[in-house]
N, C-alpha and C positions, 0 to 999 in steps of 0.2 A: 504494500500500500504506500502509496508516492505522500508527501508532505502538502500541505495546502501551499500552494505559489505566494503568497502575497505574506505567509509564514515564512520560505524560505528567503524571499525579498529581504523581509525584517530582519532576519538572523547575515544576512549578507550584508546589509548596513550599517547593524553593531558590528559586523568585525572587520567592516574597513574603517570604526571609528574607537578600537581597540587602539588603548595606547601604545603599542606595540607597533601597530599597524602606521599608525599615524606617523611614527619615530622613525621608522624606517622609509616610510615613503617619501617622508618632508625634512629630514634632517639638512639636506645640503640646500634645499631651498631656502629653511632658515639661517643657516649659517652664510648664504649670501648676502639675503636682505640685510642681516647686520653688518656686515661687509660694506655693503652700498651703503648702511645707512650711518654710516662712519665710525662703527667700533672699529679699535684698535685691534692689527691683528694679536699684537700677543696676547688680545682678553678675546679674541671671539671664541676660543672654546668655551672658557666658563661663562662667558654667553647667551650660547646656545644652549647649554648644560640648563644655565638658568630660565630661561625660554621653554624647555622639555618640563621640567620642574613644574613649573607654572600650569602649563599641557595636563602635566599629571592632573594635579590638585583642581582645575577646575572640567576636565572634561565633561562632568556630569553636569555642568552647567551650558556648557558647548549648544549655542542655537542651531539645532541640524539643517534649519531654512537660510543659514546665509551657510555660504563657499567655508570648507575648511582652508582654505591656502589665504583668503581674508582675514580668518580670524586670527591663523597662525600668523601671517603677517602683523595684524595689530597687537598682537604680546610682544614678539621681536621688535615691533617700534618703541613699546616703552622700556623693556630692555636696554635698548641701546637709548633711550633718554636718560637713562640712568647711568650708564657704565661711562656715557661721553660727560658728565655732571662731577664725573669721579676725581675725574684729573684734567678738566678743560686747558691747564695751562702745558702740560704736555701734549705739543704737538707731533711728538717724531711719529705718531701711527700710522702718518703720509708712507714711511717705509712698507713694500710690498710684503705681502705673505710668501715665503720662501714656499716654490712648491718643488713638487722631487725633480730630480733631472726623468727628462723624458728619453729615450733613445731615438723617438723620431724624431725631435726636434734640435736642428744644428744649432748652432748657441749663437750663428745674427739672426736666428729665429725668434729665441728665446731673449734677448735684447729685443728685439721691437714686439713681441710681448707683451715687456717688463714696462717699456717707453710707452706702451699702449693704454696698460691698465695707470701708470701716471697722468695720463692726459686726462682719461673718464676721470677719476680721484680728483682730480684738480678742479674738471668742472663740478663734480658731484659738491665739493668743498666751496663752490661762488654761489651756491644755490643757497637762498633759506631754506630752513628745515622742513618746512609745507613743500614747496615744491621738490625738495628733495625724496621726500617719502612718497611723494605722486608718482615725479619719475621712475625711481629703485620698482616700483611694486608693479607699473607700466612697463616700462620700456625696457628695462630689463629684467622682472621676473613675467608678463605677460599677463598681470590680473585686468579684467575689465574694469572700465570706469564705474557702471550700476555697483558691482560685487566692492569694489574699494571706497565708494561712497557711503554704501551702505556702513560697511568694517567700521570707515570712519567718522558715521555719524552726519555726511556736509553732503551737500545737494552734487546731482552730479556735474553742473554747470558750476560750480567753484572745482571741482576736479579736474576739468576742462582748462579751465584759467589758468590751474598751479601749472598743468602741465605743458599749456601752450609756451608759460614765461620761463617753466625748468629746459623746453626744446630749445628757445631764443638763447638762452645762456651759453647750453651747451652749442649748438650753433656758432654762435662766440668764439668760444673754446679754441672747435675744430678751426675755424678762421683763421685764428693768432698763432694755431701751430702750423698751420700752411703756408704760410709769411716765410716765418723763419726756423722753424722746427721746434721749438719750444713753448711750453704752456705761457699763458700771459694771465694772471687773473680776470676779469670781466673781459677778455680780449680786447682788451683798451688797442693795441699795435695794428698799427694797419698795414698793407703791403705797400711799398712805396714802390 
C-alpha cells in the first residue's frame, strides 16, 4: 500500500528543511554573502559557524512561504553587521582569502584572479551598506528582487533603486580600472 502523495510531499519538505539538509546545501552560499558583505576573511568561518548556529536555534520559526536562501541571507546580513562593528578600524580584511593552488590554473591566471576579486572588493567597499547587500544577494548570489524585499522587509521599488545606484558605482569601478589598471575609489579618474 503506497503513502498518500501530499503525505509524502510533506515528509519531502521537512527534510529539505532538516538542518542538516539546509547546512549542507547552503553552506558556501552563506559563506559568500559574508564575503560580499564584507567580513573579514580571517573571521568568515566563525561567521558562518555563527550564521548555522542561528539556523539551528531558530529553524522552527523558519516562515516556509518566503525562499530559504532569503532568509539564510538575512541572518548572514546581521552577522556580518556584527562581526564588521567588531573591529571597524581594522581594515587589512581588503587582503584576499588564500585559496588552495589549483593545478589548472597557471599563476598569471591566478594573478588576474586575485586582481579580479580586488576590483569587485573595492567596488563592493564605495557602496553603502543598503546597496551593498542589494547587490551581494542580486548580482552575485542571484536572489530575486520580490524574495529579497520580502527577506528584507522594503518595497520592491527601493530594491530596484539600491540596486540601480550599487550597478552605477560598480560601473564606476570597472571605468577607472580600464583607464589605467587600477581601482580608483568612486572612479573619480577618467581616461584622458
Amino acid at each position: 500500500m503506497s503513502a498518500d502523495p501530499a503525505r509524502r510531499r510533506s515528509a519531502a519538505v521537512s527534510h529539505e528543511h532538516t538542518f542538516e539538509a539546509i547546512y549542507r546545501g547552503h553552506h558556501d552560499f552563506v559563506w559568500r554573502v559574508l564575503f560580499g558583505l564584507g567580513v573579514r576573511p580571517e573571521q568568515l568561518d566563525d561567521a558562518t559557524q555563527e550564521t548555522f548556529v542561528i539556523v539551528y536555534r531558530r529553524l522552527d520559526c523558519y516562515d516556509r512561504s518566503l525562499p530559504l536562501r532569503s532568509w539564510l541571507f538575512g541572518i548572514a546580513r546581521n552577522v556580518s553587521r556584527k562581526q564588521r562593528t567588531r573591529k571597524l578600524s581594522d581594515r587589512r580584511w581588503l587582503e584576499l582569502v588564500e585559496e588552495p593552488v589549483s593545478l589548472e590554473v597557471d599563476p598569471w591566471g591566478r594573478v588576474l584572479q586575485g586582481e579580479a576579486a580586488r576590483i569587485v572588493q573595492s567596488a563592493l567597499d564605495d557602496m553603502d551598506e543598503t546597496q551593498r547587500h542589494v547587490f551581494v544577494a542580486m548580482e552575485i548570489e542571484g536572489l530575486s528582487a520580490p524574495e529579497l524585499a520580502r527577506s528584507l522587509g522594503i518595497s520592491v521599488n527601493t530594491i530596484y533603486s539600491r540596486l540601480r545606484l550599487a550597478r552605477r558605482k560598480f560601473d564606476k569601478m570597472i571605468a577607472s580600472v580600464r583607464c589605467d589598471g587600477s581601482p580608483h575609489a568612486g572612479g573619480t579618474r577618467t581616461c584622458g
